[in-house]
C-alpha positions as CSV (number, residue, x, y, z in Angstrom):
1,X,-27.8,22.0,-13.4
2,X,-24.5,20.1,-13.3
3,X,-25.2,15.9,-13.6
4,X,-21.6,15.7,-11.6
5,X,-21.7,13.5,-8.5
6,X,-19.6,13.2,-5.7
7,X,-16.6,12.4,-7.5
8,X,-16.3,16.0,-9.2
9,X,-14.5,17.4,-5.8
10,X,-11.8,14.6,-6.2
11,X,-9.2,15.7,-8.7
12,X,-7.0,12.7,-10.3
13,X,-3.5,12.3,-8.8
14,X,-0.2,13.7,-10.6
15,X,0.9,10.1,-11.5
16,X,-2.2,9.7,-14.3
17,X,-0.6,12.6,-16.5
18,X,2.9,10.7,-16.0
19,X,1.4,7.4,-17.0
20,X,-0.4,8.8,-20.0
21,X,3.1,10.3,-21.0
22,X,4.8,7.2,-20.7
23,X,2.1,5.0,-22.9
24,X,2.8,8.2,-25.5
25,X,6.5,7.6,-25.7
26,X,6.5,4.0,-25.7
27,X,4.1,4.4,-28.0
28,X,6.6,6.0,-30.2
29,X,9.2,3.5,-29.6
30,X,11.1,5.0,-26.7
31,X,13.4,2.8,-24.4
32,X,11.5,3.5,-20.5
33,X,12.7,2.0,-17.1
34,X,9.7,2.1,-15.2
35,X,11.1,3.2,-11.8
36,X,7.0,4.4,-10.9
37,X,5.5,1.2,-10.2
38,X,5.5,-0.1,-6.6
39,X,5.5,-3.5,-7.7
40,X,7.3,-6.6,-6.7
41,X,9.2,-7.6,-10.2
42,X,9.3,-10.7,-9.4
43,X,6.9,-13.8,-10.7
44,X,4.9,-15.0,-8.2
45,X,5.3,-18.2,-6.0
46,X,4.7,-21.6,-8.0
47,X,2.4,-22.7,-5.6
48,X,0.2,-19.5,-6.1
49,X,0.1,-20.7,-9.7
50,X,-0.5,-24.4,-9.0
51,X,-2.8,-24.6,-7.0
52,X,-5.4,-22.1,-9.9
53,X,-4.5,-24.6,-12.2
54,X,-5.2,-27.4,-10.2
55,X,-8.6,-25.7,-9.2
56,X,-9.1,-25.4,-12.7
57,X,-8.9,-28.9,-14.0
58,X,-11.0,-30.2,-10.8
59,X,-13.5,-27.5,-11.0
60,X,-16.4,-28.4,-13.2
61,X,-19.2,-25.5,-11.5
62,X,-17.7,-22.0,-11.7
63,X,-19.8,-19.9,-9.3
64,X,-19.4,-17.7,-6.7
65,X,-17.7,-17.8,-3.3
66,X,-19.6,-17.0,-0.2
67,X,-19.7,-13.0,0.1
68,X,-16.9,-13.4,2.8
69,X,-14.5,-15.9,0.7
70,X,-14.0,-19.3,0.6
71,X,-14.0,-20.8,4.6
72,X,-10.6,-22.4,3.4
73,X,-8.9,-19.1,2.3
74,X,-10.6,-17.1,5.3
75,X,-8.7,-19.7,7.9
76,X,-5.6,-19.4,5.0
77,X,-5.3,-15.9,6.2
78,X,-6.1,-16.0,9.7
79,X,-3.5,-18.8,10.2
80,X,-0.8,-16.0,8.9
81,X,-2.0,-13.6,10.7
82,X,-1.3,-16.1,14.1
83,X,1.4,-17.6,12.7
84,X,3.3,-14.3,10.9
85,X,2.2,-11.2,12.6
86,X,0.8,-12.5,16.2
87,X,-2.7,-11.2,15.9
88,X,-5.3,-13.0,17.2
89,X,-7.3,-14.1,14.7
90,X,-10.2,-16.4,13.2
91,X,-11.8,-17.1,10.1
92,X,-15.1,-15.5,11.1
93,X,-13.0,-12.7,11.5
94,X,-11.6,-11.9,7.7
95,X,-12.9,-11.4,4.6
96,X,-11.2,-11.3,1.5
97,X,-11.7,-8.8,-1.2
98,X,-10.3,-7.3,-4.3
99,X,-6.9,-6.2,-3.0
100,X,-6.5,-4.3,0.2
101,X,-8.3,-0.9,-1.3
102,X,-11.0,-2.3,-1.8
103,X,-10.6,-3.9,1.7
104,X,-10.1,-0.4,2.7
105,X,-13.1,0.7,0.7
106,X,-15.4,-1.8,2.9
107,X,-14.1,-0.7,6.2
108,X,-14.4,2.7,6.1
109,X,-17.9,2.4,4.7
110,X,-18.6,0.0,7.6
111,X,-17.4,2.3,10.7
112,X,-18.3,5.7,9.2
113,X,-21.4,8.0,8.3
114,X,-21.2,11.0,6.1
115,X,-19.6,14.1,7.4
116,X,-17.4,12.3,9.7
117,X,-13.4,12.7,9.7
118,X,-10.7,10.0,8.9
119,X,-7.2,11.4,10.0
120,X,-4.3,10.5,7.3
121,X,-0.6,10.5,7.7
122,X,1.1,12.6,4.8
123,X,2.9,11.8,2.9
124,X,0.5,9.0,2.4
125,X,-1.0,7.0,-0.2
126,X,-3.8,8.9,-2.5
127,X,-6.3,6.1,-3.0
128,X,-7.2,6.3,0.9
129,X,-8.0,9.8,0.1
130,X,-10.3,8.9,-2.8
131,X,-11.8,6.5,-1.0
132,X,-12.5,8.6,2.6
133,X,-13.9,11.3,0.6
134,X,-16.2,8.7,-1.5
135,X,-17.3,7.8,1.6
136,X,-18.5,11.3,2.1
137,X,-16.7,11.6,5.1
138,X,-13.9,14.5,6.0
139,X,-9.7,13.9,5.8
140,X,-7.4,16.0,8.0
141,X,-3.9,15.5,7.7
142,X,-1.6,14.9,9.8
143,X,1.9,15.4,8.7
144,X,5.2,12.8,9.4
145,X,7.7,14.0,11.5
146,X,11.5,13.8,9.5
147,X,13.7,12.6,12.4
148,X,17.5,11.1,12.5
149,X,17.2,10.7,8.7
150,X,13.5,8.8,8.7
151,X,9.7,9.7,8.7
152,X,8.4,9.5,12.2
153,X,4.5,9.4,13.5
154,X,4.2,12.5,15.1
155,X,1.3,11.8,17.5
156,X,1.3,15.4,18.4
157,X,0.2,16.1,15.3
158,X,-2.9,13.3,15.5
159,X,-3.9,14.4,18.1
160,X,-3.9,17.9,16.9
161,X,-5.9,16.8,13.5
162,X,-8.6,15.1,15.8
163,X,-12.1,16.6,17.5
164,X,-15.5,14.7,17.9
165,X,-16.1,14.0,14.9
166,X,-12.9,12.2,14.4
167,X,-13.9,8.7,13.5
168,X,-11.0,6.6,12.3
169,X,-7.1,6.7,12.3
170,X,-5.2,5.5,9.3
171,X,-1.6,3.8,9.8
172,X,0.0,2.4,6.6
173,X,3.5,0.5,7.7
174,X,5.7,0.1,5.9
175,X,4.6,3.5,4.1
176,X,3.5,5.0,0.5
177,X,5.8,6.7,-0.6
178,X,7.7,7.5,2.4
179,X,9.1,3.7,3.1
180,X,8.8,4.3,6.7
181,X,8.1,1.5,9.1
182,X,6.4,2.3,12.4
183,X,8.8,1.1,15.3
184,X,6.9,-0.9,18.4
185,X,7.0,2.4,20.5
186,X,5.1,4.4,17.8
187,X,2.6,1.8,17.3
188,X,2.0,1.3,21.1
189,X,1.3,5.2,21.2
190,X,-0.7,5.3,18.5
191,X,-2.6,2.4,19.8
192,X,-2.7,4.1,23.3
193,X,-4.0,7.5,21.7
194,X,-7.0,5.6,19.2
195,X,-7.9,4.0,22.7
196,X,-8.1,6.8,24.6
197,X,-10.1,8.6,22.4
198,X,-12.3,5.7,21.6
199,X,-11.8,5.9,17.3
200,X,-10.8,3.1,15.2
201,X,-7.7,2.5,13.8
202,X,-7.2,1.2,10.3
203,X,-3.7,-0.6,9.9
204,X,-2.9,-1.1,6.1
205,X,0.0,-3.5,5.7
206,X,0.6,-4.4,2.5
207,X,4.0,-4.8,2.5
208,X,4.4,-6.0,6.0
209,X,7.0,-8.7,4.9
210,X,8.7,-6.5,2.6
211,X,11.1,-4.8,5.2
212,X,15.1,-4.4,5.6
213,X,16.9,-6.2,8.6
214,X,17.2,-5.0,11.5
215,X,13.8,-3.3,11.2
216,X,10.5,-5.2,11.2
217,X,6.9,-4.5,10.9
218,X,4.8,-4.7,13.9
219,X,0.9,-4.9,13.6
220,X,-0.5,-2.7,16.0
221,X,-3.9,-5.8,16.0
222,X,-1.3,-7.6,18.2
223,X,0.0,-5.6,20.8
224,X,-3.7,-6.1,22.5
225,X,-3.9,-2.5,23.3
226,X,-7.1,-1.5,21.2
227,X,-10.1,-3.6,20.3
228,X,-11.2,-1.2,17.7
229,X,-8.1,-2.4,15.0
230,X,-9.0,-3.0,11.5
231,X,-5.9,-4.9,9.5
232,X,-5.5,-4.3,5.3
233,X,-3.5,-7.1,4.0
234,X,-2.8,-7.1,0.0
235,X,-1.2,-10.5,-2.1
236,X,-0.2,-8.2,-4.3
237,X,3.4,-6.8,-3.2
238,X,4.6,-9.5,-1.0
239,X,3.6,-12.3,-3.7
240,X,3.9,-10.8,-6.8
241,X,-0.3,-11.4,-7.3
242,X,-1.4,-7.9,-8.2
243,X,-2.9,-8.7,-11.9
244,X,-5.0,-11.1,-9.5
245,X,-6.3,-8.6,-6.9
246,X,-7.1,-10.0,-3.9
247,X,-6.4,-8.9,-0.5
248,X,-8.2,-9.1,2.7
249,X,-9.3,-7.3,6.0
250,X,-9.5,-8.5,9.5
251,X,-11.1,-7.2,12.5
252,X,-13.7,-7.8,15.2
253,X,-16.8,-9.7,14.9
254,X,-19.7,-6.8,14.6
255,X,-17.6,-4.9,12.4
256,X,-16.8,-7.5,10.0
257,X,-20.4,-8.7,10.0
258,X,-21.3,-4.9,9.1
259,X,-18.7,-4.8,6.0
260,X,-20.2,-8.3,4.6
261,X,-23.2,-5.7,3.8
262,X,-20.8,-3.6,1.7
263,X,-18.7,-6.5,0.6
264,X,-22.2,-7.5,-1.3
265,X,-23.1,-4.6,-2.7
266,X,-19.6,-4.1,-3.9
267,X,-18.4,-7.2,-5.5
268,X,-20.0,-10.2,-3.9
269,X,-17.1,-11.8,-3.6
270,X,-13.6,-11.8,-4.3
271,X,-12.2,-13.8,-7.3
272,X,-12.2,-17.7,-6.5
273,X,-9.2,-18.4,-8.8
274,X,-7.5,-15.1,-6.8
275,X,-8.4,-16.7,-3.3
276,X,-6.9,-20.1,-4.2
277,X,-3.7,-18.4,-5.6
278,X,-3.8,-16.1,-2.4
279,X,-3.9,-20.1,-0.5
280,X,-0.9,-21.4,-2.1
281,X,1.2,-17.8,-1.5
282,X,0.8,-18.5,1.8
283,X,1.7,-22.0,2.0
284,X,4.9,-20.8,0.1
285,X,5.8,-17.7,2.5
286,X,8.8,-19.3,4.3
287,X,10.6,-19.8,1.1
288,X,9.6,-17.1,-1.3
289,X,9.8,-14.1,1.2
290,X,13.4,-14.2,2.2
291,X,14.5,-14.4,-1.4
292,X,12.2,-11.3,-2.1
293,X,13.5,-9.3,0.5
294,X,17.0,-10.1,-0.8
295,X,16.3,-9.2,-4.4
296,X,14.8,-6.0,-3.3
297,X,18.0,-5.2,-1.0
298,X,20.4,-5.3,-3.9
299,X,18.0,-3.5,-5.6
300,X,17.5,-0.9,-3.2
301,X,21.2,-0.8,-2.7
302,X,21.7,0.0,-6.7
303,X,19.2,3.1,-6.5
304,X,21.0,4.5,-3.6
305,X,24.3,3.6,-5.3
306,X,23.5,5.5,-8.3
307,X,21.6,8.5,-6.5
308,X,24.5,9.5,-4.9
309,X,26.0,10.7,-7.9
310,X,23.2,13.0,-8.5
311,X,22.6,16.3,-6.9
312,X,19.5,17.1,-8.2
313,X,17.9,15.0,-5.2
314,X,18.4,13.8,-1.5
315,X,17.1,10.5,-1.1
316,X,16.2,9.0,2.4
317,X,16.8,5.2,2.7
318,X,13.6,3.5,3.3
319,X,12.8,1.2,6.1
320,X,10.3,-1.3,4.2
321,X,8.9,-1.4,1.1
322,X,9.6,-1.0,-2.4
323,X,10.5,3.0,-3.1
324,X,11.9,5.8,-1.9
325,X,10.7,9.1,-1.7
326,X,13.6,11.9,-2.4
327,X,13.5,15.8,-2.3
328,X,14.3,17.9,-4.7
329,X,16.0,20.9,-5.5
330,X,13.3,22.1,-7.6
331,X,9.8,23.6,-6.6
332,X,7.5,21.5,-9.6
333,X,7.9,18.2,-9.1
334,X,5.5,17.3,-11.3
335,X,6.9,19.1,-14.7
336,X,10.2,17.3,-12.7
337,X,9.2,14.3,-13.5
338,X,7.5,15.0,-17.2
339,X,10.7,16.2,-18.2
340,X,13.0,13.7,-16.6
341,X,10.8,11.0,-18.5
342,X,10.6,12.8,-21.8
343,X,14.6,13.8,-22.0
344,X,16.0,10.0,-20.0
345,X,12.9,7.8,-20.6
346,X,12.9,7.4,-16.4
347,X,9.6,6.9,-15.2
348,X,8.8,8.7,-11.7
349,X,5.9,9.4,-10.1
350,X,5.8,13.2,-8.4
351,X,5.3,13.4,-4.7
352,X,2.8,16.0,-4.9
353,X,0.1,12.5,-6.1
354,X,1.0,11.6,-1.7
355,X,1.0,15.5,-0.7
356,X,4.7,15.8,-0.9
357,X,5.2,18.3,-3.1
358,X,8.5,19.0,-4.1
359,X,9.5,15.0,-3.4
360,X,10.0,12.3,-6.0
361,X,9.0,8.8,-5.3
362,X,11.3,6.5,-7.0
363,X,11.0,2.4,-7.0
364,X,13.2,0.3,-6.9
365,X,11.0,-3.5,-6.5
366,X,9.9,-3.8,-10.5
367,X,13.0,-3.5,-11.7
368,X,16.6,-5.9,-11.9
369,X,19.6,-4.3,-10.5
370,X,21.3,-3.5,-13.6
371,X,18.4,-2.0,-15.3
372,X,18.3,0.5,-11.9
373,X,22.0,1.4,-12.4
374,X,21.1,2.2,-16.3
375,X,18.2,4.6,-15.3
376,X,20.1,6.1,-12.2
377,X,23.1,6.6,-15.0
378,X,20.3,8.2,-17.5
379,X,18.9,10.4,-14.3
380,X,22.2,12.0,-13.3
381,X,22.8,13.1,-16.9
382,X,19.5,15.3,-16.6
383,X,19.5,19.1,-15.4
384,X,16.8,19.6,-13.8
């Protein structure tokens, strides 16, 4: 009799054989730009890091935070929410946790039973996979729709992933890997649909800030079409926090109270040092986001740049983010990307780990623009 748990069924994405090939060949010495990591290069804002060593020196009892988070970082967050993304939220209403999956971890726990179905967007980010299945619960796909040179929401094809036992929606905007960002009149459909059919829609908005003029992410928690709105929010790429991990989830009253329950049996709480470096991020948002988004712009601007010059791919300019997913002219994109990092020492990560097979997903945020315009001149001297 096998001991194998529920995990067995959940194979490990593509990207975990490309990392364990790039610790290899650094390990021997070899030169890599890490274009895999959708990171913010940046450091993080010096208030983030003031205000943990100022907790620090005043702090003589190092215990833990309520379940929820510190009351002051709970009304942190809800103040941006008001403020930056014109949801209507309170403290009593967000909890913060160790970066938005495991925020996303907690509310699909919270608003699902086992055997129940969680619609995802593909391409789409792998964790929320994991984490649906975990959950013991059922994903359907629903692809993105390629339109005028960007990924789409195709709410025909929601609607045709959906049936009773459709429980939750997932949106991420600006999108993994895709670098899609939902325009107003997706979201208000979207919103309209999830309404209609009385299922909750989980918003994940990590890199909400992180978008190119003239778009701009709207959250669909404030249009006011649909109560049932559950919003991920991560420190991690906007600030440059993710060694810190902490995130956080807002939504309505019964459902948060539900999630403390998991919150507990989780984690108890978030980090306190992360939640007080999550406090001064936010305090420091006016300044330090505009200079982000203009350091990832010229960066973004060098991998296009440099892609041009190499057929082997077609690259779609994203919306928001920090990546861009590409096609390819070959079939495997997984032994694609082995062998572009073993023969250039270019990290990728394959678009078959976000059920895009045959896609790259290249990222531009970790790295400065000179060191993008190296690796794009190392990438169009491989033949595929």
């Amino acid at each position: 009799m096998s001991w194998k748990g529920r995990t067995a069924d959940i194979e490990r994405p593509p990207i975990a054989e490309i990392n364990a090939l790039a610790s290899e060949l650094e390990g021997q010495g070899r030169d890599l730009v890490n274009l895999g990591q959708a990171i913010l290069g940046l450091p993080p804002p010096v208030k983030a890091v003031e205000r943990v060593r100022e907790w620090i020196e005043s702090t003589s009892l190092h215990v833990y935070a309520p379940d929820p988070g510190q009351p002051e970082a709970r009304e942190a967050v809800a103040g941006f929410l008001r403020e930056r993304k014109g949801i209507e939220a309170s403290a009593d209403r967000v909890i913060l946790t160790c970066g938005a999956n495991q925020a996303f971890v907690n509310s699909i726990l919270a608003v699902t039973r086992p055997g129940d179905e969680v619609v995802l967007m593909v391409p789409g980010y792998f964790d929320h996979d994991f984490a649906v299945k975990l959950a013991g619960c059922v994903v359907r796909e629903a692809p993105l729709r390629l339109e005028d040179g960007r990924y789409a929401i195709d709410i025909e094809a929601l609607e045709a992933a959906m049936n009773e036992r459709t429980r939750a929606v997932v949106l991420v905007s600006p999108g993994n890997p895709s670098g899609m960002v939902a325009t107003r009149r997706e979201t208000e459909r979207l919103c309209e649909m999830c309404a209609r059919r009385d299922v909750w829609l989980v918003s994940d908005e990590v890199y909400d800030l992180l978008t190119f003029p003239p778009v701009s992410h709207v959250s669909p928690a404030s249009l006011g079409i649909h109560e049932k709105v559950i919003v991920l929010g991560s420190f991690s790429k906007v600030f440059a926090l993710a060694s810190w991990r902490v995130g956080y989830y807002a939504g309505p009253a019964d459902m948060i109270e539900e999630s403390i329950k998991v919150q507990d049996a989780l984690v108890v709480c978030a980090p306190v040092p992360s939640q007080v470096a999550a406090m001064g991020a936010i305090e420091s948002v006016d300044a330090y986001v505009p200079a982000a988004v203009e350091a990832l712009i010229e960066r973004r601007d060098a991998l296009m740049d440099g892609l041009r010059g190499w057929s082997t791919v077609e690259a779609l300019a994203p919306e928001g983010g920090t990546f861009l997913l590409a096609r390819l002219g070959v079939v495997d994109d997984v032994e694609f990307c082995k062998d572009l990092l073993r023969e250039t020492g270019v990290v990728t990560v394959p678009g078959s780990a976000f059920g895009a097979p045959g896609c790259v997903r290249i990222s531009f945020g970790n790295q400065p623009a000179e060191r993008i315009a190296e690796a794009c001149e190392r990438m169009r001297s491989f033949s595929a």
